[in-house]
TORLUM-26114 format. One record per residue: x, y, z of N, C-alpha, C in turn; residue number from 1; residue in one letter. Coordinates in pm, whole numbers. Each point is the difference from the previous one (the first is absolute). Example, Ala and Ser with C-alpha at 12.3 -4.5 7.8 and 13.67 -1.06 7.14 Angstrom:
DRENZA     n_px     n_py     n_pz    ca_px    ca_py    ca_pz     c_px     c_py     c_pz   num   residuo
DRENZA     1319     -569      780      -89      119        0       90      120        0     1         A
DRENZA      -35      105      -72       82      119        6      -77      109       73     2         S
//
This chain:
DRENZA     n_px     n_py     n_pz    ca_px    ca_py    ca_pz     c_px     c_py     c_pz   num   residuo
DRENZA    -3103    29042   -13451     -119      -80      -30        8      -49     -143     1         X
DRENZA      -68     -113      -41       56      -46      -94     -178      -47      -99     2         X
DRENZA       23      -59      -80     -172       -3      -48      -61     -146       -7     3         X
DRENZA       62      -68       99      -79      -74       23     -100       33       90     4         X
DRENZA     -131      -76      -51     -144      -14       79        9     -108       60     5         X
DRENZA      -33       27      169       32     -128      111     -164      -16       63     6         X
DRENZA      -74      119      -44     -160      -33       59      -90       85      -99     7         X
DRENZA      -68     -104       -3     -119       70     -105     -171       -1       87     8         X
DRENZA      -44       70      -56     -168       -3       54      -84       68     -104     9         X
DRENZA      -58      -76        9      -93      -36     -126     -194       19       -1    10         X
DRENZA      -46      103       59     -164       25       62        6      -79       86    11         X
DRENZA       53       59      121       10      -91      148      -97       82       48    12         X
DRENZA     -122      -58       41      -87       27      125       -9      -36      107    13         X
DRENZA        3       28      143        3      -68      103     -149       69       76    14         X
DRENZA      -54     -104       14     -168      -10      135       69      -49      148    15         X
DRENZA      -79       24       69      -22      -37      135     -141        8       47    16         X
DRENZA        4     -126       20     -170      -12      111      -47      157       68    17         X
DRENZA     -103       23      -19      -30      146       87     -116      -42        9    18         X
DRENZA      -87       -2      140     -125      -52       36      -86     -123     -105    19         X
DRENZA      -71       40      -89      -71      -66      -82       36       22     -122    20         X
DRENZA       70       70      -30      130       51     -154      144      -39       33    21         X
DRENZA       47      102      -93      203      -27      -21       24      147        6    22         X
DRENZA       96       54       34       92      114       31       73       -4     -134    23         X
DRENZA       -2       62      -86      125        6     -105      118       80       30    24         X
DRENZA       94     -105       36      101      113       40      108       14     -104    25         X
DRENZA      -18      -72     -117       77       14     -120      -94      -11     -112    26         X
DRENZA       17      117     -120      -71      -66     -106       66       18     -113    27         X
DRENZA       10      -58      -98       46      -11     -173      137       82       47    28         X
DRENZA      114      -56       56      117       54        1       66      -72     -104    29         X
DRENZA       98       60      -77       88      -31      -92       98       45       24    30         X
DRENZA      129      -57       23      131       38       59      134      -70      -42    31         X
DRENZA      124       37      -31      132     -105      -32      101       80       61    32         X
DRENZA       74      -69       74      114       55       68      134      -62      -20    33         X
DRENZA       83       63      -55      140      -41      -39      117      -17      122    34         X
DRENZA       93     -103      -56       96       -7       86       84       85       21    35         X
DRENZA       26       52      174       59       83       -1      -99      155       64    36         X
DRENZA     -122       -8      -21      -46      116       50       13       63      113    37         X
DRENZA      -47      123       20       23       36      158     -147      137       21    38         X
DRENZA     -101      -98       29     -149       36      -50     -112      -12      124    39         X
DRENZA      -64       93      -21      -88       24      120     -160        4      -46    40         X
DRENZA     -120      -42       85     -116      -33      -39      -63       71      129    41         X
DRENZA      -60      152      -57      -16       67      106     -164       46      -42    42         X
DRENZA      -66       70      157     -123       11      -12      -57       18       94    43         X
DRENZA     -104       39       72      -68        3      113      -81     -152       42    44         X
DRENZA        2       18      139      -61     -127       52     -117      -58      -70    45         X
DRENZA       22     -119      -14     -124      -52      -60       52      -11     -148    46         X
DRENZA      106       19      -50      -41       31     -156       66      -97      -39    47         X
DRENZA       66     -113       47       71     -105      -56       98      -71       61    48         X
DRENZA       84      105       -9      160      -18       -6       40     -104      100    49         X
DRENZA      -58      -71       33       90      -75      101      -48     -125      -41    50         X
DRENZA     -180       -6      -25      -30     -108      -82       82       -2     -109    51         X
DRENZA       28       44     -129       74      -13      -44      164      -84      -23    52         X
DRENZA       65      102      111      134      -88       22       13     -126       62    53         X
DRENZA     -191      -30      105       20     -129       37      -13     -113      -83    54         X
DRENZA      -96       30     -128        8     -100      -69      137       29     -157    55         X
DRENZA       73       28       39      115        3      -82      106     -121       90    56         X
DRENZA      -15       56      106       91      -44      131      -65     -152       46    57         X
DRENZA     -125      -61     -112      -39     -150       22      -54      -17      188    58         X
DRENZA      -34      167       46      -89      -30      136     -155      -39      -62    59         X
DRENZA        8       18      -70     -165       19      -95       -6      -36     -148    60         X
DRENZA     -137      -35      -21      -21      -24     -139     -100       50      -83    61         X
DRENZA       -1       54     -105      -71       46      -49     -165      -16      -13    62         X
DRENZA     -101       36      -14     -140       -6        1      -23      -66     -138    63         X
DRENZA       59       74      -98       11        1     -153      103       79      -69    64         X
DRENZA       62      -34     -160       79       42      -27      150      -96       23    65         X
DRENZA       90       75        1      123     -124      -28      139       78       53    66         X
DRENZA       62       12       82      127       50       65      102     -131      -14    67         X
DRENZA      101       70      -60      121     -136      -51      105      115       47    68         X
DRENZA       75      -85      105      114       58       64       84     -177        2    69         X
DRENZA      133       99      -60      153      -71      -46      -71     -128      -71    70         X
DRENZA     -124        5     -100      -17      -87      -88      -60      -82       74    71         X
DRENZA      -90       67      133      -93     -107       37     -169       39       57    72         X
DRENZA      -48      -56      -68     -174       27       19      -40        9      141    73         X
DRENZA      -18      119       84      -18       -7      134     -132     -115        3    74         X
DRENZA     -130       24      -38      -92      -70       -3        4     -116       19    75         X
DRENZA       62      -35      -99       -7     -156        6      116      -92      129    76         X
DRENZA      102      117       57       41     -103       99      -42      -55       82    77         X
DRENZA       88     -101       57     -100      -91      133       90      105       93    78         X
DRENZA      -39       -7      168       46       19       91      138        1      -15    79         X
DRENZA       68     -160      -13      132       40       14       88       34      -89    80         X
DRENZA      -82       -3     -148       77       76      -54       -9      169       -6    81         X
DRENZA      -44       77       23      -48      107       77      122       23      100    82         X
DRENZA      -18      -91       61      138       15      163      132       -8      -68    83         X
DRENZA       28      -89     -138      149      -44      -52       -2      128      -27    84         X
DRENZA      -89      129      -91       46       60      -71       81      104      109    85         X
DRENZA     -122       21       71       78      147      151       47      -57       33    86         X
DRENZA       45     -118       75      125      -26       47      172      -14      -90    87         X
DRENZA      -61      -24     -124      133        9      -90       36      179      -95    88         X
DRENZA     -124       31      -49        8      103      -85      -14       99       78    89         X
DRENZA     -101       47       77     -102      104       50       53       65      146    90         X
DRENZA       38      103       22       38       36      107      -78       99       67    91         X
DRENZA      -38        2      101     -101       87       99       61       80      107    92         X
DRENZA      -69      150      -31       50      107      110      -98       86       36    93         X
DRENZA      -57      -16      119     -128       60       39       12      111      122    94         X
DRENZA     -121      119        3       -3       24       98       29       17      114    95         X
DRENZA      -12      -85       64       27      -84      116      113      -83        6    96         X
DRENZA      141       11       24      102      -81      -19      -45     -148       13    97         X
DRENZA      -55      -84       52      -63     -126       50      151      -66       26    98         X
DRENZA       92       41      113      125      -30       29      -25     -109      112    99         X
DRENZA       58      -86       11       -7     -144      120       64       81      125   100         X
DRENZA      -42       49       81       22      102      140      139     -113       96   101         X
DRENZA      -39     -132      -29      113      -90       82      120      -15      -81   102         X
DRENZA       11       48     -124      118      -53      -61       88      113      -29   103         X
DRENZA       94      -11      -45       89       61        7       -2       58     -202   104         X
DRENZA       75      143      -39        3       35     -123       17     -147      -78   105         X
DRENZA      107      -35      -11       51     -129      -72     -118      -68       -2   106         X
DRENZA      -95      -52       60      -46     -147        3     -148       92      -61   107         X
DRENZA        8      130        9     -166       38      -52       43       -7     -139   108         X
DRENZA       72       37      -89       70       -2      -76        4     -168      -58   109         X
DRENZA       89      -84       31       23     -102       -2     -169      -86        0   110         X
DRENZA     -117       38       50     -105      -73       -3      -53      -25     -140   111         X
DRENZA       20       71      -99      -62       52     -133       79     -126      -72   112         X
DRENZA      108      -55       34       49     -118      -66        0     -124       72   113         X
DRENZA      -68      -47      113       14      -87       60      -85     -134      -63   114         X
DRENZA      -98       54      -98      -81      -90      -67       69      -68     -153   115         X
DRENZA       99       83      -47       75      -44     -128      157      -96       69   116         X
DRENZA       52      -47      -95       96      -96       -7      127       56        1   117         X
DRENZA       62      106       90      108       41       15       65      -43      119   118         X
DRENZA      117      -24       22       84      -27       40       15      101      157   119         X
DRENZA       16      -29       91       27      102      104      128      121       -9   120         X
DRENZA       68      -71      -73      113       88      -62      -41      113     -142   121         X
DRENZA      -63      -64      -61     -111       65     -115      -39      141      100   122         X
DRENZA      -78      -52      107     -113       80       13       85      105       76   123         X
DRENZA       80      -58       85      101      140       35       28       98      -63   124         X
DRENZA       73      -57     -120       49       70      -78      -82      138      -63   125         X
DRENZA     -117     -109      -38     -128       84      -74      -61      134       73   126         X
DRENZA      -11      -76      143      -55      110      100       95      111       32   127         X
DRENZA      123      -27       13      104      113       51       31       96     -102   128         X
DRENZA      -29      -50     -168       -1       57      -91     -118      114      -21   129         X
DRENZA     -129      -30       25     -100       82       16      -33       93       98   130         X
DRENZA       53      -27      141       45       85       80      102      139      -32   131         X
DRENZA       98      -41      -76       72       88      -29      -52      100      -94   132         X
DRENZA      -37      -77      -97      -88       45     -106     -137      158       90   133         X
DRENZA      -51        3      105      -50       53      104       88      107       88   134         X
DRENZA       83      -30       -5       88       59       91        8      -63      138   135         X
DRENZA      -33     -130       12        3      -42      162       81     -121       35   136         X
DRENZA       88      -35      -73       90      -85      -10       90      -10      169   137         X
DRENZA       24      128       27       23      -10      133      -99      -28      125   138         X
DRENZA     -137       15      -49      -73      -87       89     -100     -118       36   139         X
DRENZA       51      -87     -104      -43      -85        7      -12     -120      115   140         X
DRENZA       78       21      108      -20      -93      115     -154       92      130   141         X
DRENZA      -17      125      -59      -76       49       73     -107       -6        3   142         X
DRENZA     -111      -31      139     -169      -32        5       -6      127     -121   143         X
DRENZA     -146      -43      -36      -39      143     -118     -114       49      151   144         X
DRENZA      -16      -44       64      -21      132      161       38       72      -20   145         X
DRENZA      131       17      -53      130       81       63      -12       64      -92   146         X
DRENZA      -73       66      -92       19       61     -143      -94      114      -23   147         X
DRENZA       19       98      -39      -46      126      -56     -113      -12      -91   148         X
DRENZA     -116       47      -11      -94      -33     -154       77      -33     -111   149         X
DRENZA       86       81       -4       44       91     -172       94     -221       20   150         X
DRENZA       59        0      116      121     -113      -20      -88     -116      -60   151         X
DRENZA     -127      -58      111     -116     -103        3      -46        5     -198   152         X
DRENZA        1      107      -36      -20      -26     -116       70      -34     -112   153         X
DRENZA      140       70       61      107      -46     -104        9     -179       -7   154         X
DRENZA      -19      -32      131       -5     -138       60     -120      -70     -104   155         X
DRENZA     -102       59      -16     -103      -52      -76        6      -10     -121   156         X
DRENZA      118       83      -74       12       23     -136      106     -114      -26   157         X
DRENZA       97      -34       63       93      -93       28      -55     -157      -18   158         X
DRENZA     -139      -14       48      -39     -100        6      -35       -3     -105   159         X
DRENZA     -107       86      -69      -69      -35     -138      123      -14      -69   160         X
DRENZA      152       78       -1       62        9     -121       74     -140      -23   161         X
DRENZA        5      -85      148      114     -130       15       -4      -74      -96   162         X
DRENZA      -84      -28      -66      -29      -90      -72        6      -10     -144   163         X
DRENZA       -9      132      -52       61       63     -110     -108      -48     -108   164         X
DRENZA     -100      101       54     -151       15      -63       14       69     -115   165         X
DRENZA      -73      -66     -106      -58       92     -132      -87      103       27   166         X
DRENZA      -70       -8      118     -151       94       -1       38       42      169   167         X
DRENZA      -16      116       44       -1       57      116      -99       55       11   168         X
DRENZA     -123      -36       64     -120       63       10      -37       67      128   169         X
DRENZA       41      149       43       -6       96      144     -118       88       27   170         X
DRENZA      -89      -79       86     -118       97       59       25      106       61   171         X
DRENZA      -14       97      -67       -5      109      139      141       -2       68   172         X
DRENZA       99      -35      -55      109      -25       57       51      138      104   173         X
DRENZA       -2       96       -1       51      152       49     -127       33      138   174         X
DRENZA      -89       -8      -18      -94       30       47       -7       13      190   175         X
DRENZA      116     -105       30       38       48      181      131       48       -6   176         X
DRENZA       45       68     -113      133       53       33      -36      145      -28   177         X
DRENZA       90       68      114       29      136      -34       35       46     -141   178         X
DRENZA       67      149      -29      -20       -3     -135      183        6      -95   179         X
DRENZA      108        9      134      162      -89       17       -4      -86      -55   180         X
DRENZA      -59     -143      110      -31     -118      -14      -43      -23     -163   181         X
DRENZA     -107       81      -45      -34      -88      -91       20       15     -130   182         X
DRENZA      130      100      -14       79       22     -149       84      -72       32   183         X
DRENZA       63      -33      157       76      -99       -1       -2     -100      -99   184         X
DRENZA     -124      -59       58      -35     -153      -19      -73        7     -183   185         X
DRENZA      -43      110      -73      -51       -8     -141      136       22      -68   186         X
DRENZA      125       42       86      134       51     -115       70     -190       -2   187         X
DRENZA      -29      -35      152       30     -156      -56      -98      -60      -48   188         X
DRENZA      -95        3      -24      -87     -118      -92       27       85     -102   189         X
DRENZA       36      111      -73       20       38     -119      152      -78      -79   190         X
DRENZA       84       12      108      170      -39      -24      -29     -140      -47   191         X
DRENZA      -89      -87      102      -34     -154       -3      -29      -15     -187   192         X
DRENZA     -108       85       12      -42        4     -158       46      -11     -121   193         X
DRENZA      121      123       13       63       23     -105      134      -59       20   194         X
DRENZA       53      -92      109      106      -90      -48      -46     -138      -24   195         X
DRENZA     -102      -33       93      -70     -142      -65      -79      -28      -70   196         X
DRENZA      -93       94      -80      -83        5     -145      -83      -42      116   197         X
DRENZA      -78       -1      120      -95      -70       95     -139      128       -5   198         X
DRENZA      -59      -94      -71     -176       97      -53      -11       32      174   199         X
DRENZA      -50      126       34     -113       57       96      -91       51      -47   200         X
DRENZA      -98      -53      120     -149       55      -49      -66       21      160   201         X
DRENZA      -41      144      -13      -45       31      137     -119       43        3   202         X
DRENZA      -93        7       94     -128       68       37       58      136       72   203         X
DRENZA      -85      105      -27       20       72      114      -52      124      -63   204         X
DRENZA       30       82      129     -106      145      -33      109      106       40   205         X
DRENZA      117      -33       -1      131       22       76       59      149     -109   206         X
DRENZA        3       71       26       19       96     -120      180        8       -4   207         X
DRENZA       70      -17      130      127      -32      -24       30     -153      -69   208         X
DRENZA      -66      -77       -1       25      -94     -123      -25       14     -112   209         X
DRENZA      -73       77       11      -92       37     -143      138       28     -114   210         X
DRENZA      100       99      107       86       84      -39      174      -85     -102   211         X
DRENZA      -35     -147       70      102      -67      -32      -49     -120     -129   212         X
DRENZA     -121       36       -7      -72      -89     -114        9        2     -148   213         X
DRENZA       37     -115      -69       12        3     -156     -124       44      -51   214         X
DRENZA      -97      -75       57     -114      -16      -80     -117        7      150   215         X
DRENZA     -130       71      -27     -123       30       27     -102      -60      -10   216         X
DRENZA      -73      -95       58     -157      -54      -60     -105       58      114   217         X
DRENZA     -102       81      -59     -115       33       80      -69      -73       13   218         X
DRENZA      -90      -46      104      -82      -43       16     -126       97       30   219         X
DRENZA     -117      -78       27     -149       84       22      -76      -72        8   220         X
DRENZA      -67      -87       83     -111      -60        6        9      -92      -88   221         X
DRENZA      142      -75       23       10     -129       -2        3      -10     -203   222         X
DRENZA       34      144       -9       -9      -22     -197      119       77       -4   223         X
DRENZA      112      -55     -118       97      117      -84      -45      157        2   224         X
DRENZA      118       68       66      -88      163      -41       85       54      -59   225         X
DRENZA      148      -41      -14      163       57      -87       73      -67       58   226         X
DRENZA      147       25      -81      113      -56       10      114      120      -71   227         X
DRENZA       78      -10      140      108      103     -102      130      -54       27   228         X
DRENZA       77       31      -82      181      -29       11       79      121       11   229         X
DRENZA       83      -20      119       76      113       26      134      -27      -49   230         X
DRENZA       39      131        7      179      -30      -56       92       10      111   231         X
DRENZA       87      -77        7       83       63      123      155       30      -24   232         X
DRENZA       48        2     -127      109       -5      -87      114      107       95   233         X
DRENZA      -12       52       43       77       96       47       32      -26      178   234         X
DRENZA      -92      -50       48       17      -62      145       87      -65       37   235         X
DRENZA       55       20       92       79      -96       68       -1      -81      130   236         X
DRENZA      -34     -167       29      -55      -43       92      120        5      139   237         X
//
């Protein structure tokens, strides 16, 4: 990790309509995250964390306050610039694999670039590269039907990584995998990390992620409650 700052937040509050009031589900957060992290935003339901990474991740915009990710004012974008940024910078790994059930590994994979200006030979390349990068290089002609949780996700990580994102932002990523599966899949988004300087930032309540984490942010009712940095100097991924 290196010391550049790629997102800043600056007393970000976020409301939501609630009957005849607003829900505060963020208040006076102050936050900067360097390139390169490998960082988790953890907490009990309700307390943020997902609001949070959505408006980092340009699903959302701030209430008040000012979030500048890779030197750009979430607030003030329009729609499509919002869409340029996740589709070029921002990579997404959720929950829920959200895998295309008719297509085959390759082409779920391959969808994450179909909107940028690469070459079909480009995108081969790119995709068979990130596959491997996964460990699934050998199955890429296969329905993701045909696939194991622990695989469907590697498949999902493949997609966010194709594109060769500054920001990897993973909900809950572990959360339908056994507990094999899902050092599997945190020892490769760790490897991803530390050979491509590629920031992660995850939600979760996941205590085996917890375990692979640089850095700590609590949440609580939607306010800062700590932040800690772990060492991992002696580990080996």
């Amino acid at each position: 990790m290196n010391t550049e700052t790629i997102i800043s937040i600056e007393n970000l509050t976020k409301q939501f309509p609630e009957g005849d009031g607003f829900f505060t589900a963020l208040k006076d957060i102050n936050l900067t995250f360097k390139k390169g992290e490998f960082t988790g935003v953890v907490g009990p339901s309700g307390s943020g964390k997902t609001t949070l990474l959505n408006i980092i991740g340009s699903l959302d915009k701030p209430t008040s306050g000012k979030v500048n990710v890779l030197g750009l004012d979430i607030g003030n974008l329009s729609h499509k610039e919002s869409a340029n940024l996740r589709n070029k910078h921002i990579g997404f790994i959720f929950q829920v694999y959200n895998l295309l059930p008719v297509y085959t590994v390759f082409e779920n994979v391959e969808f994450a670039l179909l909107l940028q200006s690469y070459t079909k030979s480009e995108r081969k390349k790119m995709v068979m590269e990130s596959l491997e990068w996964v460990g699934l290089g050998d199955q890429a002609s296969k329905r993701v039907t045909k696939l194991s949780g622990g695989e469907g996700q590697r498949v999902a990580i493949a997609r966010a990584m194709v594109k060769r994102p500054q920001i990897v932002i993973a909900d809950e990523p572990t959360a339908n995998l056994d507990a094999a599966n899902a050092h599997a899949i945190l020892k490769t988004m760790k490897k991803l990390n530390q050979e491509l300087n590629t920031t992660f930032l995850f939600s979760t309540h996941d205590e085996k992620v917890m375990t692979y984490l640089d850095r700590i942010i609590h949440l609580r009712d939607g306010k800062l409650e700590s932040e800690e940095f772990i060492s991992h100097e002696n580990d080996k991924v």
